[in-house]
Jmol script that loads the backbone (N, CA, C; Angstrom):
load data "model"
ATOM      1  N   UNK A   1     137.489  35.768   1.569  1.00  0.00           N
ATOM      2  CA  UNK A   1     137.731  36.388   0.286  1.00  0.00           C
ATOM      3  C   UNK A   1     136.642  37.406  -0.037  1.00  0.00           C
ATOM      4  N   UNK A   2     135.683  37.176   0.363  1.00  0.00           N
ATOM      5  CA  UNK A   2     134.227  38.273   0.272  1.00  0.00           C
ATOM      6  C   UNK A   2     134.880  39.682   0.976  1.00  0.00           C
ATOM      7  N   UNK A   3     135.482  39.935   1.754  1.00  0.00           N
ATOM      8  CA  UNK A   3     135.315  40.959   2.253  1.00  0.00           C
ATOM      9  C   UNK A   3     136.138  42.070   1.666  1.00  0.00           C
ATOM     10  N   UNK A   4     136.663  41.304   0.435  1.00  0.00           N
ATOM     11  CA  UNK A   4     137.834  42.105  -0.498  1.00  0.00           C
ATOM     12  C   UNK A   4     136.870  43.123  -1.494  1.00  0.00           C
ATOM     13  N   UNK A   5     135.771  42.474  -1.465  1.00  0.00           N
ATOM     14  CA  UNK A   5     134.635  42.988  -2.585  1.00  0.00           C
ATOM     15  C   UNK A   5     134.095  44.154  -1.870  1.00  0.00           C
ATOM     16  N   UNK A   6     133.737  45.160  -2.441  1.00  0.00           N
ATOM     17  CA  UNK A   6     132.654  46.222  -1.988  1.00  0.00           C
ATOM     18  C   UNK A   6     131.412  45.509  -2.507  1.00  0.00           C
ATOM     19  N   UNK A   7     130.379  45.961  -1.555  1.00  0.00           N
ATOM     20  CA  UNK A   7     128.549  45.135  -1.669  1.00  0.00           C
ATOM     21  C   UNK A   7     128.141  46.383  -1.938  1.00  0.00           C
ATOM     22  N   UNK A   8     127.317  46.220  -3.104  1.00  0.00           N
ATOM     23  CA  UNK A   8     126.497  47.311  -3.418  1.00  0.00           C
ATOM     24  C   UNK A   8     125.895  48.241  -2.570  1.00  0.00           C
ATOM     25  N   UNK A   9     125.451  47.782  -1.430  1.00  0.00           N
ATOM     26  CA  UNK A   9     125.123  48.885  -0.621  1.00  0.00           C
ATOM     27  C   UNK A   9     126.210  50.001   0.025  1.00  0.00           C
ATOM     28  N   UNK A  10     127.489  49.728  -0.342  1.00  0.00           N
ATOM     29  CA  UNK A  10     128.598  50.657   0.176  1.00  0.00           C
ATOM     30  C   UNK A  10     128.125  51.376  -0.669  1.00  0.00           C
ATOM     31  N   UNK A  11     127.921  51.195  -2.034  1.00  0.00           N
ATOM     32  CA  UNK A  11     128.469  51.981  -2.958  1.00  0.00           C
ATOM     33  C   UNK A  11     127.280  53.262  -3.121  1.00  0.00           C
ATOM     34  N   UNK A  12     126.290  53.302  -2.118  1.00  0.00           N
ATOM     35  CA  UNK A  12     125.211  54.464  -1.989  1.00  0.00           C
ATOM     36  C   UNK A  12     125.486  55.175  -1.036  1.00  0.00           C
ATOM     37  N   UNK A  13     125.569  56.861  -0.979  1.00  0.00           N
ATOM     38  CA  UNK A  13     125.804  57.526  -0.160  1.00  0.00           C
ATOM     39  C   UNK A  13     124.666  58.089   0.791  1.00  0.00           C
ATOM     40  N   UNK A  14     124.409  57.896   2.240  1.00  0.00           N
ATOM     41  CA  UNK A  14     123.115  58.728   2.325  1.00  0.00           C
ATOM     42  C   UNK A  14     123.405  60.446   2.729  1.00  0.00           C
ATOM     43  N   UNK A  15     122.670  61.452   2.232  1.00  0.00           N
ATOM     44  CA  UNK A  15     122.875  62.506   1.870  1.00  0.00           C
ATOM     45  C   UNK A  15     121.649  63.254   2.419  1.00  0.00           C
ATOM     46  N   UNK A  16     122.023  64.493   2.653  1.00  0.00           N
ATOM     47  CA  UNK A  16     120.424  65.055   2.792  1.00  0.00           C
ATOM     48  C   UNK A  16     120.859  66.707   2.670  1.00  0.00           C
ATOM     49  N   UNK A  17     119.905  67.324   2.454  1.00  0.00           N
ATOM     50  CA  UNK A  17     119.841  68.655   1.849  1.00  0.00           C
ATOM     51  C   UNK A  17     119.062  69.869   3.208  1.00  0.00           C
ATOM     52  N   UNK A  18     119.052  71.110   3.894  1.00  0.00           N
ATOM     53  CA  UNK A  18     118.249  71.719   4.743  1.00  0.00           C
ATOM     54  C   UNK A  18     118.249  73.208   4.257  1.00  0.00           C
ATOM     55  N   UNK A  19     117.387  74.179   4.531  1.00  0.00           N
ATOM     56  CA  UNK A  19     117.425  75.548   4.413  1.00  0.00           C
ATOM     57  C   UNK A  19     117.713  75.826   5.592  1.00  0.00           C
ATOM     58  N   UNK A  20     119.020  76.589   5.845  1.00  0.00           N
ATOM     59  CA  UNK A  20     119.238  77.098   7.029  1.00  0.00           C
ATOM     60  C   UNK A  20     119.725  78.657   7.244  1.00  0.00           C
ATOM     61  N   UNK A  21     118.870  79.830   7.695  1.00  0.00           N
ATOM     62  CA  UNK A  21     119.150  80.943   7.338  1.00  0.00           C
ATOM     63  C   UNK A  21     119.355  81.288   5.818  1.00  0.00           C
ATOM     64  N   UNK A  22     118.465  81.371   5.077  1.00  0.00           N
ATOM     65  CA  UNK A  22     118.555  81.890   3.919  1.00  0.00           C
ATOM     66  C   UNK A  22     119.628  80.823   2.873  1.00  0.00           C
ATOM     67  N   UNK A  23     120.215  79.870   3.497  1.00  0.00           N
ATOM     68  CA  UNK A  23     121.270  79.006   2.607  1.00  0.00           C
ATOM     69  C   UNK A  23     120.636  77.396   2.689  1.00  0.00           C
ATOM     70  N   UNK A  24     121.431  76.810   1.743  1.00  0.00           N
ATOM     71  CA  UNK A  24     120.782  75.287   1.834  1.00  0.00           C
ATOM     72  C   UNK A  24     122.117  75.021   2.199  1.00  0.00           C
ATOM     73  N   UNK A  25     122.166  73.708   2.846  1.00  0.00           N
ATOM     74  CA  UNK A  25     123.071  73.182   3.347  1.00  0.00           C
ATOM     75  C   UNK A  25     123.118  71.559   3.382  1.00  0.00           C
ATOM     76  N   UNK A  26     123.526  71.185   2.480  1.00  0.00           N
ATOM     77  CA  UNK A  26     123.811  69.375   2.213  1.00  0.00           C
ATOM     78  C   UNK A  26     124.953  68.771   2.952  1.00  0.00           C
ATOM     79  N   UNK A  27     124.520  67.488   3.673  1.00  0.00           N
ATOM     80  CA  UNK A  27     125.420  66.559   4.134  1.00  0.00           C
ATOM     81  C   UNK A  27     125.965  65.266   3.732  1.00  0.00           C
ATOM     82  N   UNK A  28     126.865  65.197   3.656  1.00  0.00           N
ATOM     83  CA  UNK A  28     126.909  63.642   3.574  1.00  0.00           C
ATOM     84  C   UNK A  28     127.266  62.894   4.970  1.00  0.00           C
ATOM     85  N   UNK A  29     126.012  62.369   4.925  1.00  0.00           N
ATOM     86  CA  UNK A  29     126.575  60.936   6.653  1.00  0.00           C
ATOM     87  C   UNK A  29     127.301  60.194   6.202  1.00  0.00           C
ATOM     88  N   UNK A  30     128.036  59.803   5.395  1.00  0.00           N
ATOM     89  CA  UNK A  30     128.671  58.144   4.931  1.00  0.00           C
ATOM     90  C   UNK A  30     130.066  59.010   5.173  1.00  0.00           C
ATOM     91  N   UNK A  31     130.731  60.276   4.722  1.00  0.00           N
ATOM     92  CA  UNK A  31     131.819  61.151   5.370  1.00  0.00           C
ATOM     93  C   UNK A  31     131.826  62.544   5.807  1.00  0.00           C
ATOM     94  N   UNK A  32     131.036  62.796   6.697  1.00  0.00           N
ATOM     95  CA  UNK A  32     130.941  63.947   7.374  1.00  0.00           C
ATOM     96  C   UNK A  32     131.493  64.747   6.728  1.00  0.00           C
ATOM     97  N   UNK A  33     130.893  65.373   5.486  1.00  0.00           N
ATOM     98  CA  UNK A  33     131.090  66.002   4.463  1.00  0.00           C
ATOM     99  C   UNK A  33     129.876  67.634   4.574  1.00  0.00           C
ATOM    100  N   UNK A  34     130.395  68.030   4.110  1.00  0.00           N
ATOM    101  CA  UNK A  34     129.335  69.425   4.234  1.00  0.00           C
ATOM    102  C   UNK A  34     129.578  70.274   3.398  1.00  0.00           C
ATOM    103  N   UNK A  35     128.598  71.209   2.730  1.00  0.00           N
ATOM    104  CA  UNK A  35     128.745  72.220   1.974  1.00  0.00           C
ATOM    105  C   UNK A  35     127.309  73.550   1.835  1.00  0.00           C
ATOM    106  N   UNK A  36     127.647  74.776   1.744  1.00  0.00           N
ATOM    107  CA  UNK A  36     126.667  75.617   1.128  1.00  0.00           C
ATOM    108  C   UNK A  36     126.338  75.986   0.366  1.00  0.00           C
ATOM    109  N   UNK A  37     125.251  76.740  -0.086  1.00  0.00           N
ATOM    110  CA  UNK A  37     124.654  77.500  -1.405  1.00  0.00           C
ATOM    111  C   UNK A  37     123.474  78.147  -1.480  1.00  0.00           C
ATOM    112  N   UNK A  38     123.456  78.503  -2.481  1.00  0.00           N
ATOM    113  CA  UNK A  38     121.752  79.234  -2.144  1.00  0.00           C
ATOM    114  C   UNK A  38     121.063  78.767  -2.734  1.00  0.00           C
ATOM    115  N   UNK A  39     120.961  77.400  -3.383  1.00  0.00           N
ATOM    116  CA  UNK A  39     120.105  76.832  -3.899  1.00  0.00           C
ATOM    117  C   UNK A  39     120.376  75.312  -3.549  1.00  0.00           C
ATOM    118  N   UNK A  40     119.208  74.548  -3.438  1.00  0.00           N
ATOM    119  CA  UNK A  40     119.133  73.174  -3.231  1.00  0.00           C
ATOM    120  C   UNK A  40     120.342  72.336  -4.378  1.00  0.00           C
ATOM    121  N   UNK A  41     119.846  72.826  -5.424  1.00  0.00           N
ATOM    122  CA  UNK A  41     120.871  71.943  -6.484  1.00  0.00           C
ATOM    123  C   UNK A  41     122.050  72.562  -7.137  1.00  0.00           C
ATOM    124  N   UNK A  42     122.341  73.666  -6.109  1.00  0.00           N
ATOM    125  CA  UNK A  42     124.119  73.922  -6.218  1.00  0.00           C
ATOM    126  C   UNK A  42     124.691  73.474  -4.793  1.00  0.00           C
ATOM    127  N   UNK A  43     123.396  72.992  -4.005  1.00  0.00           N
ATOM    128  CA  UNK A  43     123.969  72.388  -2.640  1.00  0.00           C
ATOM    129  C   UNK A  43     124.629  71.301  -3.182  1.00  0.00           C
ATOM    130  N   UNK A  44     123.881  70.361  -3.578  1.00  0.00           N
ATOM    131  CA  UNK A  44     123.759  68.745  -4.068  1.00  0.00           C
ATOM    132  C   UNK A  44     124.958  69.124  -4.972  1.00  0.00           C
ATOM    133  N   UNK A  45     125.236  70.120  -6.281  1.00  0.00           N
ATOM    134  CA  UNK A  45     126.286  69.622  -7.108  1.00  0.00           C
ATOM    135  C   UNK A  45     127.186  69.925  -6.222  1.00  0.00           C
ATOM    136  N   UNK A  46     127.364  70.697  -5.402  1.00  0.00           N
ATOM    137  CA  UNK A  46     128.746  71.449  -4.621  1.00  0.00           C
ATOM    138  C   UNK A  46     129.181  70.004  -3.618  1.00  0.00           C
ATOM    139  N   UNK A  47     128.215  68.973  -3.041  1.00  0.00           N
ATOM    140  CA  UNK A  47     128.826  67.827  -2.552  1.00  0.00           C
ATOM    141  C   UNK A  47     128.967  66.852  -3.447  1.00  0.00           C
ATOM    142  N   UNK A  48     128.483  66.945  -4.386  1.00  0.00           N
ATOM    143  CA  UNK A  48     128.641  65.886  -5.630  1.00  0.00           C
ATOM    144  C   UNK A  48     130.030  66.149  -5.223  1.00  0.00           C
ATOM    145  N   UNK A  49     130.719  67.609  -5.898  1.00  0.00           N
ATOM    146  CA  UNK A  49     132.222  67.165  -6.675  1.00  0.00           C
ATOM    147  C   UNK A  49     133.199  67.546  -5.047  1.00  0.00           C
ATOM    148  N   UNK A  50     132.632  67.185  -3.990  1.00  0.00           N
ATOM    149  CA  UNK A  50     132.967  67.187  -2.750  1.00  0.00           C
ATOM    150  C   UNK A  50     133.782  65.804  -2.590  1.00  0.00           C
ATOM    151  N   UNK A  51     132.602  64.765  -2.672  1.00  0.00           N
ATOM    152  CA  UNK A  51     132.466  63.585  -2.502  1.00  0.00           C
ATOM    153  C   UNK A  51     133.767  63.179  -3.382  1.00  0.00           C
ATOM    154  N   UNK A  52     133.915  63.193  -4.856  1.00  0.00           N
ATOM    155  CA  UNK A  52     134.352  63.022  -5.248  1.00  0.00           C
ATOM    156  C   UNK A  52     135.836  63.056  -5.061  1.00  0.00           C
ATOM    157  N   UNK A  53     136.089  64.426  -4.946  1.00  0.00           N
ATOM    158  CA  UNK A  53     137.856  64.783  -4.773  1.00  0.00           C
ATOM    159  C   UNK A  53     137.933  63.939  -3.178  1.00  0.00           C
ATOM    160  N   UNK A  54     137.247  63.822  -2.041  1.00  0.00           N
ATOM    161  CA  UNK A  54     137.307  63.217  -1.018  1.00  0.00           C
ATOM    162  C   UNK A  54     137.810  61.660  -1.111  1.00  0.00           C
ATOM    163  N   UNK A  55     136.855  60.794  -2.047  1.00  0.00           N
ATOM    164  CA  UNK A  55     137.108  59.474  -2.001  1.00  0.00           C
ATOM    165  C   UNK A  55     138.571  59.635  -2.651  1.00  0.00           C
ATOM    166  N   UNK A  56     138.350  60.688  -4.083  1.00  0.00           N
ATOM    167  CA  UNK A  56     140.458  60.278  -4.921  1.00  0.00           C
ATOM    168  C   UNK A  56     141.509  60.350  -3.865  1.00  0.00           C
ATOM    169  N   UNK A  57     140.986  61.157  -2.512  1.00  0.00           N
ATOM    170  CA  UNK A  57     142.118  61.688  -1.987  1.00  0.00           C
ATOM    171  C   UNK A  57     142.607  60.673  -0.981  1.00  0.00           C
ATOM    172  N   UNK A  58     141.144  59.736  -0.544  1.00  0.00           N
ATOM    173  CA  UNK A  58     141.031  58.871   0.486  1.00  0.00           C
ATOM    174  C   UNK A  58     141.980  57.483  -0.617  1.00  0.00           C
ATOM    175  N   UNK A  59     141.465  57.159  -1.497  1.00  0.00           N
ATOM    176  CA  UNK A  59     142.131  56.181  -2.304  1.00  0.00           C
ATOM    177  C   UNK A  59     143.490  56.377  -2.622  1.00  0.00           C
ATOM    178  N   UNK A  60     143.663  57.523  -2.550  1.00  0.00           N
ATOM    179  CA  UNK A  60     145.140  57.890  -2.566  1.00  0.00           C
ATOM    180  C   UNK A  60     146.071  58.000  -1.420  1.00  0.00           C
ATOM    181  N   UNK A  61     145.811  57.898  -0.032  1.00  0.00           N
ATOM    182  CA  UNK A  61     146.562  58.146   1.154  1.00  0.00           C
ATOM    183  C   UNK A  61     146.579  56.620   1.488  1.00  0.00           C
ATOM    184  N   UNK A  62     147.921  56.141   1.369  1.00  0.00           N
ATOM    185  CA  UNK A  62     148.494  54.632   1.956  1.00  0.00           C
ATOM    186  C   UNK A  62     148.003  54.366   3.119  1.00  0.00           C
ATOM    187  N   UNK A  63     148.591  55.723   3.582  1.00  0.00           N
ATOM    188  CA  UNK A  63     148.370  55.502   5.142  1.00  0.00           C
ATOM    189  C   UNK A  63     147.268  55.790   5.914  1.00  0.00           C
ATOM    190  N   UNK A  64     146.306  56.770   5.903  1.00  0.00           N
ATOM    191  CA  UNK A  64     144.865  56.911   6.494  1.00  0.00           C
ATOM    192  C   UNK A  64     143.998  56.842   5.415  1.00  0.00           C
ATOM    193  N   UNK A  65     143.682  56.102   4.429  1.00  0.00           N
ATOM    194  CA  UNK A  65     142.814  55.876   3.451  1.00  0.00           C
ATOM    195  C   UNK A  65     141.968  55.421   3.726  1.00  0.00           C
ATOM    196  N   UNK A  66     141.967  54.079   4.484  1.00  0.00           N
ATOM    197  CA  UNK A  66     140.718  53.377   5.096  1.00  0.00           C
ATOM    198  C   UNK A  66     140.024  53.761   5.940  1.00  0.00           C
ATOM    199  N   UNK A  67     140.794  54.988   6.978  1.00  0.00           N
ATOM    200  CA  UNK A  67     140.148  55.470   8.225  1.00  0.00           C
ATOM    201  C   UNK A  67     139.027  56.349   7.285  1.00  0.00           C
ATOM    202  N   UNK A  68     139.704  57.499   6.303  1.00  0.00           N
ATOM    203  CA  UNK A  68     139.154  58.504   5.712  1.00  0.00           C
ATOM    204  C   UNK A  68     137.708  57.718   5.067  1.00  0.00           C
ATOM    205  N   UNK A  69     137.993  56.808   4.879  1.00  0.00           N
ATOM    206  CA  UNK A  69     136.590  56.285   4.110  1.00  0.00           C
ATOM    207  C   UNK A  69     135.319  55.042   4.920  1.00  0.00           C
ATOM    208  N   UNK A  70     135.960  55.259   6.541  1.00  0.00           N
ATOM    209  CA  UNK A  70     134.849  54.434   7.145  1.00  0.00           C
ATOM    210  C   UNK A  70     134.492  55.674   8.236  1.00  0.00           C
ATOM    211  N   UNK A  71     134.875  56.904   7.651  1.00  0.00           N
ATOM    212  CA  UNK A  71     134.290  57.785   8.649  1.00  0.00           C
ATOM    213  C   UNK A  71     133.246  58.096   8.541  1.00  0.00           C
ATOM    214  N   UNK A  72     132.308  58.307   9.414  1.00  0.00           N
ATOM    215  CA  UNK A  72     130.841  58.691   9.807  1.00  0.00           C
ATOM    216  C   UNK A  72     130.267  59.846  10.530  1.00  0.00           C
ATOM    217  N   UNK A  73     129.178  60.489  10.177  1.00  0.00           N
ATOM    218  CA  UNK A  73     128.990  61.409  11.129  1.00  0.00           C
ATOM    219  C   UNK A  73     128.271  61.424  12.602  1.00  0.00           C
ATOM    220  N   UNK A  74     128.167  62.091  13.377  1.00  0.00           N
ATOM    221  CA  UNK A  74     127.455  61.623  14.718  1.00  0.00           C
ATOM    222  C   UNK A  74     126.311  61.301  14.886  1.00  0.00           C
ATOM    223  N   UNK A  75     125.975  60.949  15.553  1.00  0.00           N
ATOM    224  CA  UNK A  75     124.213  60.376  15.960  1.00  0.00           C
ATOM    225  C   UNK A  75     123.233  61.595  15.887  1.00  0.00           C
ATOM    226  N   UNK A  76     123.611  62.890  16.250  1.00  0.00           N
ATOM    227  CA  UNK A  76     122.933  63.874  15.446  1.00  0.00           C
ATOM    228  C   UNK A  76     122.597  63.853  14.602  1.00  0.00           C
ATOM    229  N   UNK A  77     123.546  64.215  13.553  1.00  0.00           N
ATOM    230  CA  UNK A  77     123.313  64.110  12.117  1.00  0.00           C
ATOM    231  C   UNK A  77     122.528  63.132  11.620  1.00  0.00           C
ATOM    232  N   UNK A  78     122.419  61.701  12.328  1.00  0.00           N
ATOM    233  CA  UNK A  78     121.673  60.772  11.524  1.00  0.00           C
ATOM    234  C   UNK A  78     120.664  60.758  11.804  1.00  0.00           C
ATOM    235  N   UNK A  79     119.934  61.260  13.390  1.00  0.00           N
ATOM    236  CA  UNK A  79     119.104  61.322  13.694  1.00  0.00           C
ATOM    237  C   UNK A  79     118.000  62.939  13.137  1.00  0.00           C
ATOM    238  N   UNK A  80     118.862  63.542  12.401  1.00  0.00           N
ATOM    239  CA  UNK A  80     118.209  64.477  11.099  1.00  0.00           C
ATOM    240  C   UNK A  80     117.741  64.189  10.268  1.00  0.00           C
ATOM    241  N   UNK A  81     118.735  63.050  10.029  1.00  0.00           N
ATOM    242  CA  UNK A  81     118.127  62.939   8.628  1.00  0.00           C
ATOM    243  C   UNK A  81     116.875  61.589   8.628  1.00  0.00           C
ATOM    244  N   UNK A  82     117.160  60.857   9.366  1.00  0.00           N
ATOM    245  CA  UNK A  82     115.795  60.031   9.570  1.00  0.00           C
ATOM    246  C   UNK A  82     114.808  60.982   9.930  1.00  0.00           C
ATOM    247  N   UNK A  83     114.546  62.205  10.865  1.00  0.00           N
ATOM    248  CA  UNK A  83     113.700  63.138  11.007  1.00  0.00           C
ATOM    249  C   UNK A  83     113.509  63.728   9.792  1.00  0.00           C
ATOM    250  N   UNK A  84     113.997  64.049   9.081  1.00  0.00           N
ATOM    251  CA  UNK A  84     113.881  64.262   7.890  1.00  0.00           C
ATOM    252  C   UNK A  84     112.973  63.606   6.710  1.00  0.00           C
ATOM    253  N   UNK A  85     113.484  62.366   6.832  1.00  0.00           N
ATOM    254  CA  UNK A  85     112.750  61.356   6.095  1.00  0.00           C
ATOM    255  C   UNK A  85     111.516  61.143   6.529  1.00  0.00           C
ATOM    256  N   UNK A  86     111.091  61.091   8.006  1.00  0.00           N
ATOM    257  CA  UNK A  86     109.968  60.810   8.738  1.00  0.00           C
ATOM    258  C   UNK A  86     109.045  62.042   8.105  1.00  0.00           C
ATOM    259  N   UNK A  87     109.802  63.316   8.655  1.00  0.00           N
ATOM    260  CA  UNK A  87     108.670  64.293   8.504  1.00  0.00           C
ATOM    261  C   UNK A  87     108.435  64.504   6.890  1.00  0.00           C
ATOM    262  N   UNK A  88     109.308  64.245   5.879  1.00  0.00           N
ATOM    263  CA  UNK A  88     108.952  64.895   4.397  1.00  0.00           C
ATOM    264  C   UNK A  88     107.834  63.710   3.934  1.00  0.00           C
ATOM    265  N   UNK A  89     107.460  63.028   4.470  1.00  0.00           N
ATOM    266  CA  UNK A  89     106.175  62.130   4.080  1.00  0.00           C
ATOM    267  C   UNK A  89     104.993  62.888   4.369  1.00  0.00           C
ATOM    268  N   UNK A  90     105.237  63.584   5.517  1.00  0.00           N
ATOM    269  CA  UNK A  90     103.824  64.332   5.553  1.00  0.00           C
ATOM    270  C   UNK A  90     103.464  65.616   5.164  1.00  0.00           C
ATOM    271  N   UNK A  91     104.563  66.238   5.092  1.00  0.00           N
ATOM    272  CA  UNK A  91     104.305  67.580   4.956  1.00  0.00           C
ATOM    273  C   UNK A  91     105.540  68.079   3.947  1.00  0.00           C
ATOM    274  N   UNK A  92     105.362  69.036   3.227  1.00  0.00           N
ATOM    275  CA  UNK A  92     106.167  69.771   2.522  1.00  0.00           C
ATOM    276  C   UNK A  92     107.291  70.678   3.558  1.00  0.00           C
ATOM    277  N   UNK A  93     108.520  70.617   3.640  1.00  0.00           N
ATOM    278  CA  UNK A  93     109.428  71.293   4.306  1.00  0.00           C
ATOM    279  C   UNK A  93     110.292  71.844   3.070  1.00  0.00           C
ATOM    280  N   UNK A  94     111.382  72.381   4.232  1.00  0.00           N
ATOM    281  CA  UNK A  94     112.603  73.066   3.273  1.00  0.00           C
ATOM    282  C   UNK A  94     113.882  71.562   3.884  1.00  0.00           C
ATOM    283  N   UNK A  95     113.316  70.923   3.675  1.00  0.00           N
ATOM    284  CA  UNK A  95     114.527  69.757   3.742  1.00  0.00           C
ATOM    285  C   UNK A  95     114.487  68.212   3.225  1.00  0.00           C
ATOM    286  N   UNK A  96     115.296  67.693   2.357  1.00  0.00           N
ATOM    287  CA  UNK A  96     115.158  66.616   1.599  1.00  0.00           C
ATOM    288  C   UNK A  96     116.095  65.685   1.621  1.00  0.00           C
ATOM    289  N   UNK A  97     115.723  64.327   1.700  1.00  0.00           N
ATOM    290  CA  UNK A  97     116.805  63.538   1.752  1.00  0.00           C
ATOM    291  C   UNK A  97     116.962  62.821   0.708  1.00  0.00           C
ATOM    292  N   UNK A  98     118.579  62.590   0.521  1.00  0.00           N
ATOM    293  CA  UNK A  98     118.831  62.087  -1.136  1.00  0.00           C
ATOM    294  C   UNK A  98     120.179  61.041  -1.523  1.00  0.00           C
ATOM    295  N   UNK A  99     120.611  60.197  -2.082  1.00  0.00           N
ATOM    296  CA  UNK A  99     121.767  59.763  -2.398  1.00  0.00           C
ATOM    297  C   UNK A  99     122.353  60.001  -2.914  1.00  0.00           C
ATOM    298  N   UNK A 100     123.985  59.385  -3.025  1.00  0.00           N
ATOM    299  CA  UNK A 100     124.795  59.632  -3.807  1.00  0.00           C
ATOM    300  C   UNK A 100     125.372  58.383  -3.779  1.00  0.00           C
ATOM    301  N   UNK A 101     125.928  58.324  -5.363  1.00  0.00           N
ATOM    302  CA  UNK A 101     126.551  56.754  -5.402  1.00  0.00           C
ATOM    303  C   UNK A 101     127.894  57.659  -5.628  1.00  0.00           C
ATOM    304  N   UNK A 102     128.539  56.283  -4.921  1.00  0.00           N
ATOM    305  CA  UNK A 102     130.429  56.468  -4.317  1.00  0.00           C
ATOM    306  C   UNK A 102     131.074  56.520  -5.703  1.00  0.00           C
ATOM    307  N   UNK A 103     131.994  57.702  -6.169  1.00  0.00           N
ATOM    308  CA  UNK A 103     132.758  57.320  -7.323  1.00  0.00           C
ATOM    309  C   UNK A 103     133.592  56.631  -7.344  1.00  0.00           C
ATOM    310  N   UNK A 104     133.737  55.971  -8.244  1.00  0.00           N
ATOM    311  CA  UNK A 104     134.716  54.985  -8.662  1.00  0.00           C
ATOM    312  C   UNK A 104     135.897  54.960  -9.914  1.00  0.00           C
ATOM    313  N   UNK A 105     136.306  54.196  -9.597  1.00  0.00           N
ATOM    314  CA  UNK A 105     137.729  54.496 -10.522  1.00  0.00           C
ATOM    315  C   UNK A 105     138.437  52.876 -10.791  1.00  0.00           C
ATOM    316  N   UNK A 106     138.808  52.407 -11.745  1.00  0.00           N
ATOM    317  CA  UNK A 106     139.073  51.248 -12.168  1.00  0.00           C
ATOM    318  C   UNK A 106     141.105  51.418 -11.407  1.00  0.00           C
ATOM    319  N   UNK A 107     141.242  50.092 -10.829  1.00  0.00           N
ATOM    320  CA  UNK A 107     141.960  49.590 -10.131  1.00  0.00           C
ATOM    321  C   UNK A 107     143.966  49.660 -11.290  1.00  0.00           C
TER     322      UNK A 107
END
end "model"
wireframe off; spacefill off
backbone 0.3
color backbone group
């Protein structure tokens, strides 16, 4: 019966932000999600309302809903963003790692 429940830790997205050629560029690893901008925090809002229409759309498909929402990105990508995390302890970069909590919607 537990496994009917989402555990709080679903419900955090891990996310991360990079300057790449003059643009920032945010990911989401939890759905290989992506977006641009020219600023860090029109990166972040531009996957905010990414994330969002993604999960309504995933909650909404009968039929690939569950796939759409246990998708992940590759071992690249994750291995960025732990590089990421590693290196922004020491030094100031153009890249940041950040969350997002999963929207939700009453049943």
């Amino acid at each position: 019966m537990d496994n009917d429940f989402i555990k709080p830790k679903q419900l955090i997205l891990r996310c991360y932000a990079k300057q790449e050629a003059g643009l920032w560029v945010a990911v989401c690893l939890d759905f290989t999600l992506a977006v641009q901008a020219e600023t860090m925090l029109d990166a972040k809002r531009k996957l905010e309302e990414q994330i969002e229409f993604y999960v309504s759309e995933a909650l909404n498909d009968k039929e690939y809903g569950g796939q759409l929402l246990g998708r992940s990105a590759p071992v690249s990508s994750w291995l960025e963003y732990y590089f990421i995390g590693l290196i922004g302890s020491f030094y100031h970069s153009a890249s940041v790692i950040f969350s997002e909590t999963m929207p939700l919607r009453l049943a």
